[in-house]
PDB file as gemmi writes it, atoms N, CA and C in Angstrom:
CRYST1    1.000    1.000    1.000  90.00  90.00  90.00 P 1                      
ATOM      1  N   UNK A   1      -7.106  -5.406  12.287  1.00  0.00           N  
ATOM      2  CA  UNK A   1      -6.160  -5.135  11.229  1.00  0.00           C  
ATOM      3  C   UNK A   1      -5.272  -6.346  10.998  1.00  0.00           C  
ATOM      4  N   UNK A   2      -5.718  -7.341  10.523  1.00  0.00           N  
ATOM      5  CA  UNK A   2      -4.984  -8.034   9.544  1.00  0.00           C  
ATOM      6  C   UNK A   2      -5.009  -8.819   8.853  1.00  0.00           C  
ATOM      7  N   UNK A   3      -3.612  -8.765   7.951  1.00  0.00           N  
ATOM      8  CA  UNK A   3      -3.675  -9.194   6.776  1.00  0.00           C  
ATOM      9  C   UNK A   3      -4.336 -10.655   6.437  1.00  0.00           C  
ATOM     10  N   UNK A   4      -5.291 -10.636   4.816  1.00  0.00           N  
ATOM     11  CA  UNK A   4      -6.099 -11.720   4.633  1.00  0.00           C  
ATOM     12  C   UNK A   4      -6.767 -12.665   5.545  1.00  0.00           C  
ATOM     13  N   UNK A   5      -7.298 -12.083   6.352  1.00  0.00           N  
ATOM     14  CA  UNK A   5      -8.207 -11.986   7.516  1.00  0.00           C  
ATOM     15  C   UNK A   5      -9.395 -11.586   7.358  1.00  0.00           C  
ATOM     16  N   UNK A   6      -9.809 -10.823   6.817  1.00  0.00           N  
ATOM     17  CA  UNK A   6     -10.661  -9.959   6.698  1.00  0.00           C  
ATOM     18  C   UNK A   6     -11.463  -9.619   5.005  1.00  0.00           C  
ATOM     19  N   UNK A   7     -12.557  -9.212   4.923  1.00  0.00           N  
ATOM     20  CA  UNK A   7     -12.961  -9.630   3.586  1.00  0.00           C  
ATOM     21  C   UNK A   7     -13.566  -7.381   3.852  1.00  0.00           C  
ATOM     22  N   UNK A   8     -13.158  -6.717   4.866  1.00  0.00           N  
ATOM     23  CA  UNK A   8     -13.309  -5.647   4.809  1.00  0.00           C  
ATOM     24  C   UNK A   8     -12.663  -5.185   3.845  1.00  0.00           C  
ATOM     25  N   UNK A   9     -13.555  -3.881   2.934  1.00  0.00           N  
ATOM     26  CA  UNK A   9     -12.708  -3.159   2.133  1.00  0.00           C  
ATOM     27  C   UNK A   9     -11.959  -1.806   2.481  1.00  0.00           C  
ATOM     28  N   UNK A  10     -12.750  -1.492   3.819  1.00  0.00           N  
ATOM     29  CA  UNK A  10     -11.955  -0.297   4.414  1.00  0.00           C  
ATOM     30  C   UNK A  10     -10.667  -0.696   5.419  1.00  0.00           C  
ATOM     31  N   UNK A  11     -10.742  -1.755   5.283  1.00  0.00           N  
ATOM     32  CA  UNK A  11      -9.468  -2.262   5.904  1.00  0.00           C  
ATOM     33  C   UNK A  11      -7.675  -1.972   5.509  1.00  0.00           C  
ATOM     34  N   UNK A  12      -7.349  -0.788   6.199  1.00  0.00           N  
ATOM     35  CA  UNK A  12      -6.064  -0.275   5.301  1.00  0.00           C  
ATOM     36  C   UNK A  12      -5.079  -1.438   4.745  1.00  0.00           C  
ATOM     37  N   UNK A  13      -5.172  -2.435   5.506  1.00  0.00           N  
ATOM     38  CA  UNK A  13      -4.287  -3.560   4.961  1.00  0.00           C  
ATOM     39  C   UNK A  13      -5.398  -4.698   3.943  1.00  0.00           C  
ATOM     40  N   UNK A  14      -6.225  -4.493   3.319  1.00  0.00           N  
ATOM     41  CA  UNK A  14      -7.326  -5.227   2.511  1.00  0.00           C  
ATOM     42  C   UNK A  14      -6.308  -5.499   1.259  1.00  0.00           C  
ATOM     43  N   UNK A  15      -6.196  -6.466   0.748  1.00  0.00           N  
ATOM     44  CA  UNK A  15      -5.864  -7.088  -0.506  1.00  0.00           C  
ATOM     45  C   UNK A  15      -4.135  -6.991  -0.436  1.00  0.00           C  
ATOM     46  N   UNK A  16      -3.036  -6.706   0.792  1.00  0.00           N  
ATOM     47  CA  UNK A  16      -2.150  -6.597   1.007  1.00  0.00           C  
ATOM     48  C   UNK A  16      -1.793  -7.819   2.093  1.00  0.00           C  
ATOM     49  N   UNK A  17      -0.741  -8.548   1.015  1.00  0.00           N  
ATOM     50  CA  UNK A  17      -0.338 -10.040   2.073  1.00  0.00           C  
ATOM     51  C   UNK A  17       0.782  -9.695   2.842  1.00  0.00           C  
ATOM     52  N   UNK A  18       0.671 -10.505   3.845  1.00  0.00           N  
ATOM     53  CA  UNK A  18       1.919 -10.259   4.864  1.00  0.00           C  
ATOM     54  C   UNK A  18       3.326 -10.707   4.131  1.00  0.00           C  
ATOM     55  N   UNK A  19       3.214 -11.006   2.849  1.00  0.00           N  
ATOM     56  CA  UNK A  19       4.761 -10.959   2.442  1.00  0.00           C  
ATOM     57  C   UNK A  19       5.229  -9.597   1.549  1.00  0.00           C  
ATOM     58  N   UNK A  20       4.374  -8.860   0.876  1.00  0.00           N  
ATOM     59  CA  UNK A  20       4.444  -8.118   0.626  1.00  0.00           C  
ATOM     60  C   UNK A  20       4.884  -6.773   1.469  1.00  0.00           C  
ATOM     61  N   UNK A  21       3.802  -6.790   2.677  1.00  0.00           N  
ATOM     62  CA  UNK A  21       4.166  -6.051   3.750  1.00  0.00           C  
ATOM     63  C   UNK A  21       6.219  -6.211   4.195  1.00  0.00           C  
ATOM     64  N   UNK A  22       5.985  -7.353   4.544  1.00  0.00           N  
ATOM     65  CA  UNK A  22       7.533  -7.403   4.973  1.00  0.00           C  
ATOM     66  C   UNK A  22       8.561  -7.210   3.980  1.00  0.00           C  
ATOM     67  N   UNK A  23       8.341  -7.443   2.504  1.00  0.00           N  
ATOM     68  CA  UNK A  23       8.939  -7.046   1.443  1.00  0.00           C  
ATOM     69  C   UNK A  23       9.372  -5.141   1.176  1.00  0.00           C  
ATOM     70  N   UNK A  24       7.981  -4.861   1.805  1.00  0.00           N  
ATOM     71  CA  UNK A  24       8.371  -2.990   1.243  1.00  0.00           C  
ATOM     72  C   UNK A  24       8.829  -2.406   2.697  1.00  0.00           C  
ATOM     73  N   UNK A  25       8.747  -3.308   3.713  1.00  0.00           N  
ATOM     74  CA  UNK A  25       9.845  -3.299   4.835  1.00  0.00           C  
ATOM     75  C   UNK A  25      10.771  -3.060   4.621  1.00  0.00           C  
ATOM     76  N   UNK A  26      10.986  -4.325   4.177  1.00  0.00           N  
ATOM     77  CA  UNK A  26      12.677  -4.828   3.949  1.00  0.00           C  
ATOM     78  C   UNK A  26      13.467  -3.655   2.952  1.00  0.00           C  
ATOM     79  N   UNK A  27      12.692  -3.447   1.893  1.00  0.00           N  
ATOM     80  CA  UNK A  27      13.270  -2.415   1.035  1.00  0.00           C  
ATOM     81  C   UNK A  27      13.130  -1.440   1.763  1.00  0.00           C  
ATOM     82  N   UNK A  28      12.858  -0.675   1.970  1.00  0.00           N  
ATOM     83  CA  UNK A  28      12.577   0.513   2.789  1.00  0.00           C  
ATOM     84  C   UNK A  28      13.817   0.942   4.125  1.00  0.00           C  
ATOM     85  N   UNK A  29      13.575  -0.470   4.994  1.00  0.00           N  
ATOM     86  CA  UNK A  29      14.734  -0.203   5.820  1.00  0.00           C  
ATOM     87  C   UNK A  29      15.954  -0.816   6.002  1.00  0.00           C  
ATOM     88  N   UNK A  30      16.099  -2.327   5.189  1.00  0.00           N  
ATOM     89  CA  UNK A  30      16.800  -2.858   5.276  1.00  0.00           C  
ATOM     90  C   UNK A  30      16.492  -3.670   6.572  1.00  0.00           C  
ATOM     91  N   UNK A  31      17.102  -4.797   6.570  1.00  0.00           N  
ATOM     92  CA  UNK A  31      17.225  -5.765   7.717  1.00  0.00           C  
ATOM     93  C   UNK A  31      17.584  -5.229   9.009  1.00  0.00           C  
ATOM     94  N   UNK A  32      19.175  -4.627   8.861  1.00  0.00           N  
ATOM     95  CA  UNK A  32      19.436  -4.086  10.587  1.00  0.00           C  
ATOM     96  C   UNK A  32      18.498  -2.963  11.109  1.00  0.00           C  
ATOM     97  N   UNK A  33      17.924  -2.082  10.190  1.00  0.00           N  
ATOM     98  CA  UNK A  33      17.386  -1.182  10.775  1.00  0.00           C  
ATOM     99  C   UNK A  33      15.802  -1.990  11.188  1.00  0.00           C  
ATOM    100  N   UNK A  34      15.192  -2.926  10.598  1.00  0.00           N  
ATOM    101  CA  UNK A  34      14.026  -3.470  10.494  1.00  0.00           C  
ATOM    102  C   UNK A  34      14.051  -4.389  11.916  1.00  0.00           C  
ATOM    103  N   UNK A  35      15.540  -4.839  12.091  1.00  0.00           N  
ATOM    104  CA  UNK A  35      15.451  -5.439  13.366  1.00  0.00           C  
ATOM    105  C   UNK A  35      15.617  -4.397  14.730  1.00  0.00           C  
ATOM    106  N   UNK A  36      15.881  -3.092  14.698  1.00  0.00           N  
ATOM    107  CA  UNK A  36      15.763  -2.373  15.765  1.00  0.00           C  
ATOM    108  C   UNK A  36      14.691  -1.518  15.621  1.00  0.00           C  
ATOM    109  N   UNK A  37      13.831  -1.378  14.683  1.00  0.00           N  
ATOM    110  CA  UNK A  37      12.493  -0.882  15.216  1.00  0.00           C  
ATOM    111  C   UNK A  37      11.656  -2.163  15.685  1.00  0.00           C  
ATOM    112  N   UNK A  38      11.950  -3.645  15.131  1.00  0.00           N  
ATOM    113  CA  UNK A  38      10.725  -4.093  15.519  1.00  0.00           C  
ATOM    114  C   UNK A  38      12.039  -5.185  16.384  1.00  0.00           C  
ATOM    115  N   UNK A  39      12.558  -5.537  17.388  1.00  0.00           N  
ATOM    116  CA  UNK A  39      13.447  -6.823  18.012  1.00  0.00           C  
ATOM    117  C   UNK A  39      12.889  -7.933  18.350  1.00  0.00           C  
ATOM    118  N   UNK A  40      12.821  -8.735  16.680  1.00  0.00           N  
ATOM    119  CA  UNK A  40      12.565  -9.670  17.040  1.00  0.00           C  
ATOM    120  C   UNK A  40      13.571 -10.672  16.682  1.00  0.00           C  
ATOM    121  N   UNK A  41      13.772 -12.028  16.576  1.00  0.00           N  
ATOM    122  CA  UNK A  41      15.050 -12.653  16.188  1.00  0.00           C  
ATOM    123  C   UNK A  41      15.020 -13.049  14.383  1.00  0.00           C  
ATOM    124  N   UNK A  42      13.510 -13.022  13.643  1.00  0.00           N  
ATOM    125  CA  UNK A  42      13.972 -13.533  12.438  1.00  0.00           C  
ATOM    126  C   UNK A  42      14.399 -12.326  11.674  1.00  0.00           C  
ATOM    127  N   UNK A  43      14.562 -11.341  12.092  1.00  0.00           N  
ATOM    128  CA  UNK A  43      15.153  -9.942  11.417  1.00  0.00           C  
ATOM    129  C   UNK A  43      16.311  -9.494  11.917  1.00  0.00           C  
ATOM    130  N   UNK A  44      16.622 -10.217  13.183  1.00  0.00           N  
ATOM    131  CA  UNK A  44      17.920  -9.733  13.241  1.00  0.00           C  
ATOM    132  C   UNK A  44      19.385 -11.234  13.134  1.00  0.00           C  
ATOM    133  N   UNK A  45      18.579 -12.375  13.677  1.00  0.00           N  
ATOM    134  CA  UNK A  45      19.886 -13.442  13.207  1.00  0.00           C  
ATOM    135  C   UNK A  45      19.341 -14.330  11.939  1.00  0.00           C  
ATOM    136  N   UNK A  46      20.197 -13.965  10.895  1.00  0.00           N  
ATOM    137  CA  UNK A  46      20.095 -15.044  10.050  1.00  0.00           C  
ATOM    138  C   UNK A  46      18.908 -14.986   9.177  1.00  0.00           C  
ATOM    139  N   UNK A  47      18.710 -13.264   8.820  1.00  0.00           N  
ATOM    140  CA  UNK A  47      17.364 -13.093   8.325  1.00  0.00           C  
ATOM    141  C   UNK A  47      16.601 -13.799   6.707  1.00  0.00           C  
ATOM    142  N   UNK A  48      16.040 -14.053   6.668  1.00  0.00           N  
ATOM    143  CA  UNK A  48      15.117 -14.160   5.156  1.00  0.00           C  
ATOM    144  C   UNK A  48      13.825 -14.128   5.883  1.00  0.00           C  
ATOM    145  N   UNK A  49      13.475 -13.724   4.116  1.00  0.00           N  
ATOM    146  CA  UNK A  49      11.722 -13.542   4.302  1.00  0.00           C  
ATOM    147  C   UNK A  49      11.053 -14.470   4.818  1.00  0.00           C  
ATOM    148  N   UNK A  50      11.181 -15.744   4.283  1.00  0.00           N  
ATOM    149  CA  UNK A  50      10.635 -17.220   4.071  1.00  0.00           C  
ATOM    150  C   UNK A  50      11.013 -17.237   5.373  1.00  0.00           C  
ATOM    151  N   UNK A  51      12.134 -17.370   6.573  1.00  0.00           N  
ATOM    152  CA  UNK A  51      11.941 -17.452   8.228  1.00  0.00           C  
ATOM    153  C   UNK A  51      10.551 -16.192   8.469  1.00  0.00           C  
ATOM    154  N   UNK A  52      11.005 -15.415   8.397  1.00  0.00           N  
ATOM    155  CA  UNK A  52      10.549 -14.218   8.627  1.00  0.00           C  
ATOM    156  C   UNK A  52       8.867 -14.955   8.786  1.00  0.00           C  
ATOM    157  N   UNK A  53       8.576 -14.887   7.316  1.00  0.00           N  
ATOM    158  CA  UNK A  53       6.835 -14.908   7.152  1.00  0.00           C  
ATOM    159  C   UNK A  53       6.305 -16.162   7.923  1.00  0.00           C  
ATOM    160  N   UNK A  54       7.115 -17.048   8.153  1.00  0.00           N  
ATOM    161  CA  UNK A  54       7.080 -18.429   8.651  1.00  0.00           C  
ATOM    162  C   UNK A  54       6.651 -17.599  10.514  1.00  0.00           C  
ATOM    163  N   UNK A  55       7.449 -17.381  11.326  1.00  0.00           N  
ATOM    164  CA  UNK A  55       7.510 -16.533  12.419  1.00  0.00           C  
ATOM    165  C   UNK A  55       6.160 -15.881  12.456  1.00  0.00           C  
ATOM    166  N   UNK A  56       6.298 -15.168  11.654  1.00  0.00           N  
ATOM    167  CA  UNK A  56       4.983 -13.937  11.695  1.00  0.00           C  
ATOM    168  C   UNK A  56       3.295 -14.621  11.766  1.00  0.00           C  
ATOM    169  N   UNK A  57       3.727 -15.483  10.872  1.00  0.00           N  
ATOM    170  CA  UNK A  57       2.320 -16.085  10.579  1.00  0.00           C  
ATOM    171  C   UNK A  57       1.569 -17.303  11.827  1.00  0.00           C  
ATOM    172  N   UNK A  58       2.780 -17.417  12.685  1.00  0.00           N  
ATOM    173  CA  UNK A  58       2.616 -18.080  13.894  1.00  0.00           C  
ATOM    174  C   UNK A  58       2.510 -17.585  15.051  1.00  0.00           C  
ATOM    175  N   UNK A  59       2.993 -16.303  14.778  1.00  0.00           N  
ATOM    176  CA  UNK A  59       2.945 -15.117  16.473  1.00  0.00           C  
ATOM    177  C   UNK A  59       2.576 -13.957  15.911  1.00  0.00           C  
ATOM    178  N   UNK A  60       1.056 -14.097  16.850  1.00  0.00           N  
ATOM    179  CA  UNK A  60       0.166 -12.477  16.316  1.00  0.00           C  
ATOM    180  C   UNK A  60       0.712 -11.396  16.861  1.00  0.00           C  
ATOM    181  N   UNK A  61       1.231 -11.590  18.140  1.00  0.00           N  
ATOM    182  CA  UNK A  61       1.952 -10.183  18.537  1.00  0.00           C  
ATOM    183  C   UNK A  61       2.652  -9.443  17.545  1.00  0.00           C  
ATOM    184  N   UNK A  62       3.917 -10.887  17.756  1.00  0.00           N  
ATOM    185  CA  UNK A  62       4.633 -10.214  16.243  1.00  0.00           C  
ATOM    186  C   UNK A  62       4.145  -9.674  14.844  1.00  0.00           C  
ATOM    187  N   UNK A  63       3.106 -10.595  14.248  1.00  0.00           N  
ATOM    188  CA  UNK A  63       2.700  -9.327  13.397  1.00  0.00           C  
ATOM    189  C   UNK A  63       1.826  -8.396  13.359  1.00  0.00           C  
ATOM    190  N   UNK A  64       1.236  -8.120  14.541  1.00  0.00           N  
ATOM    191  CA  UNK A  64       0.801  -7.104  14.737  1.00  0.00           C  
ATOM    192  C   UNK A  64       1.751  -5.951  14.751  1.00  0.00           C  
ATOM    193  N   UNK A  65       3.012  -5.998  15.045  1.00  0.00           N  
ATOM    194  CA  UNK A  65       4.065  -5.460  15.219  1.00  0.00           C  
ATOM    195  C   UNK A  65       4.339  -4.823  13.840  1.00  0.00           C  
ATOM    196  N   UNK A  66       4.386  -5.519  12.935  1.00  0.00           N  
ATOM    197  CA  UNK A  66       4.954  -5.082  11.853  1.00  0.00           C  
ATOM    198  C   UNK A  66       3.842  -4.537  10.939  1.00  0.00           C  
ATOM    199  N   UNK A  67       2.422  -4.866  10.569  1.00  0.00           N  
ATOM    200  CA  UNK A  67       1.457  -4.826   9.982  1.00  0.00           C  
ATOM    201  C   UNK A  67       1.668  -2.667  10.831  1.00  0.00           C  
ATOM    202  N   UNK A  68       1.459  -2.732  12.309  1.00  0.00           N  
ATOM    203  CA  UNK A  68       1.320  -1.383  12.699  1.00  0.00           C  
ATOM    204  C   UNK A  68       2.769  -0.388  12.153  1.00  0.00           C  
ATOM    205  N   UNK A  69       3.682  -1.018  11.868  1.00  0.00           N  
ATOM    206  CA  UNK A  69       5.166  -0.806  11.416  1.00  0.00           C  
ATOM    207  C   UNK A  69       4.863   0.179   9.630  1.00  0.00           C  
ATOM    208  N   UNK A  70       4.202  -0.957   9.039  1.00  0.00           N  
ATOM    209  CA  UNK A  70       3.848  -0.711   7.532  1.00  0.00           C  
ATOM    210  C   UNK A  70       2.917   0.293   7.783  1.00  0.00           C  
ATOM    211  N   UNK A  71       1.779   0.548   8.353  1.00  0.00           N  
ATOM    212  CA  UNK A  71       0.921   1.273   8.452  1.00  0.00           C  
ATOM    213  C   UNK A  71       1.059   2.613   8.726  1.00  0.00           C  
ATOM    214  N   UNK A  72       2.030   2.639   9.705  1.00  0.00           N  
ATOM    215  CA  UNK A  72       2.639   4.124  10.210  1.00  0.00           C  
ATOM    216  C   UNK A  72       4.146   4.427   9.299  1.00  0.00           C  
ATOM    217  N   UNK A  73       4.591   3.959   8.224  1.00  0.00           N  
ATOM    218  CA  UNK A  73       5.855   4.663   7.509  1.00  0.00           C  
ATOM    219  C   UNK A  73       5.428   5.078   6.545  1.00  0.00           C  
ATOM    220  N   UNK A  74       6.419   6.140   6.304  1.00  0.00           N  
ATOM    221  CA  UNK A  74       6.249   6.624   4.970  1.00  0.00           C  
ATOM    222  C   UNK A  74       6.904   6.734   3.830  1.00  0.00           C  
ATOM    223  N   UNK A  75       6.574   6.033   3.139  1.00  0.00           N  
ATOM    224  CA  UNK A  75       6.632   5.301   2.509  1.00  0.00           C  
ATOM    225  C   UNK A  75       7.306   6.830   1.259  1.00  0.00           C  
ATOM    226  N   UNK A  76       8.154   6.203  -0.087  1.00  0.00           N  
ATOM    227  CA  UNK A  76       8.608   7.448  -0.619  1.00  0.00           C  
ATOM    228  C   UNK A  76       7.621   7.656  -1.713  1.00  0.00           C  
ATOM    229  N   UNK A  77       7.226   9.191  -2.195  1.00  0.00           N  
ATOM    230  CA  UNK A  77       6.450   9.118  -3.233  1.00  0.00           C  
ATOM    231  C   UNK A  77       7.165   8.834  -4.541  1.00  0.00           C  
ATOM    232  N   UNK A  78       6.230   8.997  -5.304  1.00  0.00           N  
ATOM    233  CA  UNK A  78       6.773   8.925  -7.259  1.00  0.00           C  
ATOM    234  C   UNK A  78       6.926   9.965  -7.565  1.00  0.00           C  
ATOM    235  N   UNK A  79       6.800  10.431  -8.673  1.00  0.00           N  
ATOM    236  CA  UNK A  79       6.858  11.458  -9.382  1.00  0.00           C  
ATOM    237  C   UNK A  79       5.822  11.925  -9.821  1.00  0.00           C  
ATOM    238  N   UNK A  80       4.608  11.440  -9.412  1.00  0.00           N  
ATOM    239  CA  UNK A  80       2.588  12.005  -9.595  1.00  0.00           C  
ATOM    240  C   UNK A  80       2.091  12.222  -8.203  1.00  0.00           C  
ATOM    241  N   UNK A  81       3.489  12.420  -7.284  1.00  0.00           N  
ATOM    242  CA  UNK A  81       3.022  12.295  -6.010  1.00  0.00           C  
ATOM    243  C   UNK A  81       2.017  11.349  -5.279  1.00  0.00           C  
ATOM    244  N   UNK A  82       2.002  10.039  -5.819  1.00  0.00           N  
ATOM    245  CA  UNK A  82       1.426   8.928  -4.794  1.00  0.00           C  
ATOM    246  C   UNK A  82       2.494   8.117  -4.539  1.00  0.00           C  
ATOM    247  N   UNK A  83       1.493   7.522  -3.626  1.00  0.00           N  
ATOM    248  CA  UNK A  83       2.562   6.194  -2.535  1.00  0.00           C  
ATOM    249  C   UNK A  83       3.065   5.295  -3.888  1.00  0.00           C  
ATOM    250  N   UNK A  84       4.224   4.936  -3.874  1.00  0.00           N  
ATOM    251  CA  UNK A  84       4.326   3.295  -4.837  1.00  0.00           C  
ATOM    252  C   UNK A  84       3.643   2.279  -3.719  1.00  0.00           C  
ATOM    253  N   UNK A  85       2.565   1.667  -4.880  1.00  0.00           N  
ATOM    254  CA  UNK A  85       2.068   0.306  -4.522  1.00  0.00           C  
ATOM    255  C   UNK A  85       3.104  -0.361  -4.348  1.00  0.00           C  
ATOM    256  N   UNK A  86       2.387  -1.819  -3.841  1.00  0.00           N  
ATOM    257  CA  UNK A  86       2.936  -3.338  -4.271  1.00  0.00           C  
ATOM    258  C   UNK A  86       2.668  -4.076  -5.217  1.00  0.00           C  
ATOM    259  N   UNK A  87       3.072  -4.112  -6.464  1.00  0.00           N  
ATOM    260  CA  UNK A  87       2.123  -4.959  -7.246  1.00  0.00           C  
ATOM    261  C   UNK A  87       2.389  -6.448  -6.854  1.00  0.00           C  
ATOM    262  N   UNK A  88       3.416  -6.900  -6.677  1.00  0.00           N  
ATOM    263  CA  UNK A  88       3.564  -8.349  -6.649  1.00  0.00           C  
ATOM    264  C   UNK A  88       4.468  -8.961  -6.231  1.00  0.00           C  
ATOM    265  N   UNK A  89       5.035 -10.069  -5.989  1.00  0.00           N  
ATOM    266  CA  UNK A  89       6.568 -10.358  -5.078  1.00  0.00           C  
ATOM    267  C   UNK A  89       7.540 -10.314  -5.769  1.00  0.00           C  
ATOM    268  N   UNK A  90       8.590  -9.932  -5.373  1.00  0.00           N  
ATOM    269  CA  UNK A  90       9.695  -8.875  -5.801  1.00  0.00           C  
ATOM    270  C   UNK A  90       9.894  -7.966  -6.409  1.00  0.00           C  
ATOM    271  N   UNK A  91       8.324  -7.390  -6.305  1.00  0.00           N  
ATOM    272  CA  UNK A  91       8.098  -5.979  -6.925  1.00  0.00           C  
ATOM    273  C   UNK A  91       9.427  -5.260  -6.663  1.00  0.00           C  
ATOM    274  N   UNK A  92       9.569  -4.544  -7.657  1.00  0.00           N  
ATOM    275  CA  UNK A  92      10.733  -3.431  -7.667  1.00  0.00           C  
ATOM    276  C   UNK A  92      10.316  -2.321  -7.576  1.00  0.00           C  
ATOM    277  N   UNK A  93       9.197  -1.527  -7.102  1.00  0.00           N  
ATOM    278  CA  UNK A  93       8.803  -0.391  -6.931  1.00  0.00           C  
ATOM    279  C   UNK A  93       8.468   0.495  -7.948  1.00  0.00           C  
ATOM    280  N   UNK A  94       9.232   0.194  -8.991  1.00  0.00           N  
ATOM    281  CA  UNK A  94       9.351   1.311 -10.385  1.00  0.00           C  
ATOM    282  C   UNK A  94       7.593   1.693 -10.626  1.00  0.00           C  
ATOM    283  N   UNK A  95       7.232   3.332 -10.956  1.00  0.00           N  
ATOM    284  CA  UNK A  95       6.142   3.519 -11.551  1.00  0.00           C  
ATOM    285  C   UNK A  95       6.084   3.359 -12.482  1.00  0.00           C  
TER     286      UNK A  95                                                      
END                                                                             
């Protein structure tokens, strides 16, 4: 499981980049809460994405951490009752 790694299509994370991932994170829980489910230091001192994805993309633990993070939340529905996608960076969620 991970991201752009893999050319699988059953791959729950398939066509989903690790900035995106940390993006519907970030919205979702916000930074302080994002740094006490997952304790690592670019989420809790001095956070941005750009550290963040920088970190992640260099320590597999760590994103294994978060990739299993995205995978297991739940995420809020719409109003047709599906998940909101990601369409793109700084997606705003809106259906």
């Amino acid at each position: 499981m991970s991201t752009g790694q893999t050319n699988n299509p059953n791959d729950p994370l398939h066509g989903i980049t690790l900035e995106m991932i940390v993006t519907r994170l970030l919205d979702h829980y916000g930074w302080e809460k994002l740094g006490r489910k997952i304790a690592i230091n670019c989420f809790k001192k001095d956070p941005s994405i750009k550290s963040s994805l920088t970190f992640l993309r260099k320590t597999p633990w760590a994103k294994k951490k978060v990739e299993t993070l995205y995978l297991r939340t739940r995420f809020p529905l719409t109003e047709k009752g599906k998940r909101i996608k990601v369409k793109g960076k700084n997606s705003n969620f809106k259906c």
